[in-house]
SEVEXNU-697647 format. One record per residue (C-alpha): residue in one letter; y, z negated, x. Coordinates in steps of 0.2 Angstrom, whole numbers, plus 5000, padded with zeros to 4 digits. Layout:
# SEVEXNU-697647
AYZX
...
# end
This chain:
# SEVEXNU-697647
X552846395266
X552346205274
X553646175291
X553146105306
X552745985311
X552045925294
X552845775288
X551345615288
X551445635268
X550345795272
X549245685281
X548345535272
X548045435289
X549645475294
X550345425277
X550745225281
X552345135287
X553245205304
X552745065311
X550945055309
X550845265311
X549345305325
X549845435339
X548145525335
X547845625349
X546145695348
X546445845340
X545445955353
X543745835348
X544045835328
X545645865318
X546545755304
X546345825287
X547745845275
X547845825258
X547645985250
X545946005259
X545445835257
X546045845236
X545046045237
X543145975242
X543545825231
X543745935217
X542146035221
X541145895222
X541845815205
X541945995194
X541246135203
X539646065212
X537946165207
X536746245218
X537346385224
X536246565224
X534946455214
X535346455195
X535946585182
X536946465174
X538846465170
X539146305183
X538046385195
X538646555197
X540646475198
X539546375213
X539246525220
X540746645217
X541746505227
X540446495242
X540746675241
X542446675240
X542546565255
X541346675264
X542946825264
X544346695268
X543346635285
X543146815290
X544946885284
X545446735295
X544746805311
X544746985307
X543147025301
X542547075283
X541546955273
X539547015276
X540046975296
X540046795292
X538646675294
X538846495287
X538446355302
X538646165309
X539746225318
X539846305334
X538746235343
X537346295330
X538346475329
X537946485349
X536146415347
X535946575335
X536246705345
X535346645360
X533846625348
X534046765337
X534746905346
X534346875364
X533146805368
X531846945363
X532947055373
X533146965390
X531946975404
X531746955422
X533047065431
X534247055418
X535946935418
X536846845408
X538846785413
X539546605412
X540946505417
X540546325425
X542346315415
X541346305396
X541146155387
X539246115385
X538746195370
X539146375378
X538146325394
X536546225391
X536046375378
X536246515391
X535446395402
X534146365394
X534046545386
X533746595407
X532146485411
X531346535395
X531746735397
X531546725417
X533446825415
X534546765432
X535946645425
X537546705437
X539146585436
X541046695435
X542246605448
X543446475447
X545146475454
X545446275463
X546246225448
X544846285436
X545646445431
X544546605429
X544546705444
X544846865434
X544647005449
X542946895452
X542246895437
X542447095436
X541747115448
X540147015443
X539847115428
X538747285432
X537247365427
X536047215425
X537247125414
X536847095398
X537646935390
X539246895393
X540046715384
X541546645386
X542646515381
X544246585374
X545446425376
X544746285389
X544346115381
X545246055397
X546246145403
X547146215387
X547346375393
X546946545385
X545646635396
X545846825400
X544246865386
X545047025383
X544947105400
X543247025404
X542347085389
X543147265386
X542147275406
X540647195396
X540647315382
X540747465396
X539147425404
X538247365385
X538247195386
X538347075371
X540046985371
X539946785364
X541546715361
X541846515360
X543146495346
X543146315345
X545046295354
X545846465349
X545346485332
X546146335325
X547646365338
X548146555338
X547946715327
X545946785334
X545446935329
X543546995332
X543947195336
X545447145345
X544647035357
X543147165361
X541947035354
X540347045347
X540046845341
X541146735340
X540846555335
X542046385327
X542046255317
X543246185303
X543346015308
X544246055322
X545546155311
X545946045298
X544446085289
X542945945285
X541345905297
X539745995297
X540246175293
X540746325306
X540546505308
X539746635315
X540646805313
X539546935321
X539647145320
X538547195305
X537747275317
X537347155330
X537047025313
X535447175307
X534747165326
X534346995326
X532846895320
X532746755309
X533246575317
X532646475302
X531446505287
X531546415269
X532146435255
X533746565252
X533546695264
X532046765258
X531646935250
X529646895244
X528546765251
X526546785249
X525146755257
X524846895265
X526546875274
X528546865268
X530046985270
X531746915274
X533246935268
X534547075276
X536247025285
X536946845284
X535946795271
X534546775284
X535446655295
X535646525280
X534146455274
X533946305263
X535346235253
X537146285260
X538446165262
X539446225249
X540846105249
X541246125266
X541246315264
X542546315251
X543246175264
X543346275277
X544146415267
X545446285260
X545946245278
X546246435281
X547346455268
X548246295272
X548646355291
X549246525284
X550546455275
X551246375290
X553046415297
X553746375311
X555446455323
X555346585311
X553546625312
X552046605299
X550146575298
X549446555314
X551146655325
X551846495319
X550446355324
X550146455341
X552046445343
X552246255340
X550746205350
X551646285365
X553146185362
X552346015359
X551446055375
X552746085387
X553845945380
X552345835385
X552245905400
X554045865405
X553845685398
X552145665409
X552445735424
X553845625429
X552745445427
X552245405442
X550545435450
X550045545437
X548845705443
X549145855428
X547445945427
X547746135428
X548746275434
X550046235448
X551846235448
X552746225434
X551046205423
X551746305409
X550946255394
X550046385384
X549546255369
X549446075364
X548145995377
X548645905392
X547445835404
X547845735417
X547045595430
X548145435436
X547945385455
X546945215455
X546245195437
X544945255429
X545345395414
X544045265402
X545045105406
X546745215405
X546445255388
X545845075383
X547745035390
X548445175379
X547445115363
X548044955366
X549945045363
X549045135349
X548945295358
X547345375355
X546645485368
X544945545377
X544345475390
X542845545402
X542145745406
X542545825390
X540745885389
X541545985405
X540245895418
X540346065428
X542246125426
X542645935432
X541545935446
X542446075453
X543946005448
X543545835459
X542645925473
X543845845485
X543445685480
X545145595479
X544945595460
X543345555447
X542445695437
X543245665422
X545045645416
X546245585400
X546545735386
X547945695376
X547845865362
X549045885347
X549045975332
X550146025318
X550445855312
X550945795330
X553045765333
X553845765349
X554045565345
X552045565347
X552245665366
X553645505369
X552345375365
X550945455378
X552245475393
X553045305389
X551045205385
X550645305404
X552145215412
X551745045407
X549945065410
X550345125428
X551944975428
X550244855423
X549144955440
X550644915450
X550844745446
X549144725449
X549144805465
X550444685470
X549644525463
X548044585474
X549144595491
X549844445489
# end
């Protein structure tokens, strides 16, 4: 087992004097990769690389038996059997599919489909745009006033009429674990389709397909230590056998003739042309790595979930006591439930903040978070922007990194004071 935090060896960006270490983090946009992953898609690309389901020869079929291979990892890794996963860009292309292929044959005018104005873009624009081209009503579950999912609300949303459901199931933002559980088990009771966001959660706490009453659910690997490009969908087999084809070519096809062409059966329709192959077995590298994680007595994923909530609220404590600093979230005691916090600081805009924090060699992000909606609500009074500075950890981030944020805050908000000062007199 691999303790946490890892030590920067693991990591090769971290892997430089003290002194000239980054505080990366970013982690909530796109993780750092470690070795063993890095080392694993170099050695596919160096001695394993063929095309995979194209040849009958000896380096081609090894091709193939590891994109296979990886195809059980990712689905063990979320509870779910190999023939549930489907081989994606990512998450945003996982979502794009089921609007596509299973939806949008099946939606039409009196018909609704549930959304957050909490989601990050890429599970809004497709239901959005999956409503004007089906006439279905596009219907919004509330918000709390400090983004929070109004839960008794949202209930008592879903009915009859609704048939699409998608949620986010940890807020890019907010970095809390949304109630998914109680919201789609009401879904399911009525027939609608559940669509689950994994982005956040998958690479941050055990997820588990039945569990979460879920019938897609949608990540990528980059965010989970895993390389650019590739993701997952992992769908019911038999929500995967309802839906049509999204893309035609070479790979998913059964016969092809003139006189017309039959597909392919389960997930090998969804991957047409030449899979990504590297980042497959990527990805499936990345899912081992986490596994073997420990942490307060904890393995696998228990043991990320576990460190992220610790790093979290350390950083909380450190941030919350630098002046003129606004945390982005619940109220009170703003419990951390992961490694994001978000936060605004009276006076200065959350793009030039981070430009004083880089300048410490902090690295955070700056601006809506692909959240234009969520921070909209959020800045409804209008004392604040529509946007915000995320600071997000990972497994590779130390307290010493939460010290850095809070102490780069206060001497960006000691330059705003001086400022101010310099501007009175």
């Amino acid at each position: 087992m691999i303790s946490l935090p890892l030590v920067p060896s693991e990591v090769p960006l971290l892997d430089v004097p003290e002194d000239e270490r980054p505080c990366y983090l970013d982690s909530a946009a796109t993780s750092l990769k470690p070795k063993a992953v890095v080392n694993r898609i170099a050695q596919f690309y160096a001695f394993e690389n063929a095309p995979v389901h194209r040849g009958v020869y000896e380096l081609s079929a090894k091709a193939t038996d590891l994109y296979e291979q990886a195809r059980q990892t990712v689905g063990a890794f979320v509870g779910a059997s190999a023939e549930s996963v489907v081989f994606t860009r990512g998450t945003t292309e996982g979502l794009n599919i089921v609007a596509r292929a299973w939806a949008e044959e099946r939606l039409g005018a009196g018909d609704e489909i549930l959304v957050s104005p909490q989601e990050h873009h890429s599970n809004f624009l497709p239901w959005q745009e999956l409503a004007k081209r089906t006439s279905a009503t596009l219907r919004f579950l509330p918000l709390n006033a400090d983004g929070t999912l109004d839960l008794d609300g949202s209930l008592d949303l879903i009915g009859p009429k609704t048939k699409l459901v998608a949620m986010a199931h940890v807020s890019n933002v907010l970095g809390i674990e949304n109630p998914v559980r109680e919201v789609f088990a009401a879904a399911k009771s009525v027939g609608a389709l559940t669509v689950l966001d994994g982005a956040q959660s998958v690479p941050t706490r055990p997820v588990d397909l039945t569990d979460l009453h879920c019938d897609a659910l949608t990540f990528s690997a980059h965010k989970m230590l895993g390389p650019t490009g590739i993701g997952a969908l992992v769908a019911q087999t038999d929500v995967l056998e309802a839906m049509t084809v999204y893309q035609t070519g070479g790979g998913m096809i059964r016969t092809v003739a003139v006189g017309g062409s039959e597909y392919l059966d389960g997930f090998h329709r969804f991957e047409a042309g030449t899979p990504h192959a590297a980042g497959a077995v990527g990805l499936a590298a990345a899912c081992d790595y986490l596994d073997s994680l420990s942490y307060d007595g904890e393995t696998g994923m228990a043991a990320v979930a576990a460190y992220e909530h610790d790093w979290g609220q350390y950083a909380i404590e450190q941030v919350r006591q630098i002046p003129g600093v606004r945390l982005i979230g619940p109220p009170g005691d703003h419990e951390a439930e992961g490694g994001i916090v978000a936060l605004q600081m009276e006076g200065l805009h959350p793009h030039d903040l981070a430009v004083l924090l880089d300048a410490q060699g902090v690295m955070c992000r700056a601006g809506h978070h692909c959240t234009m909606p969520l921070h909209a609500h959020l800045s409804a009074d209008g004392a604040y922007p529509a946007t915000s500075l995320r600071a997000s950890a990972y497994v590779y981030n130390t307290l010493a990194d939460a010290d850095r944020l809070a102490e780069a805050l206060h001497v960006a908000y000691t330059a705003l004071t001086k400022r101010r000062t310099v501007s009175a007199d």
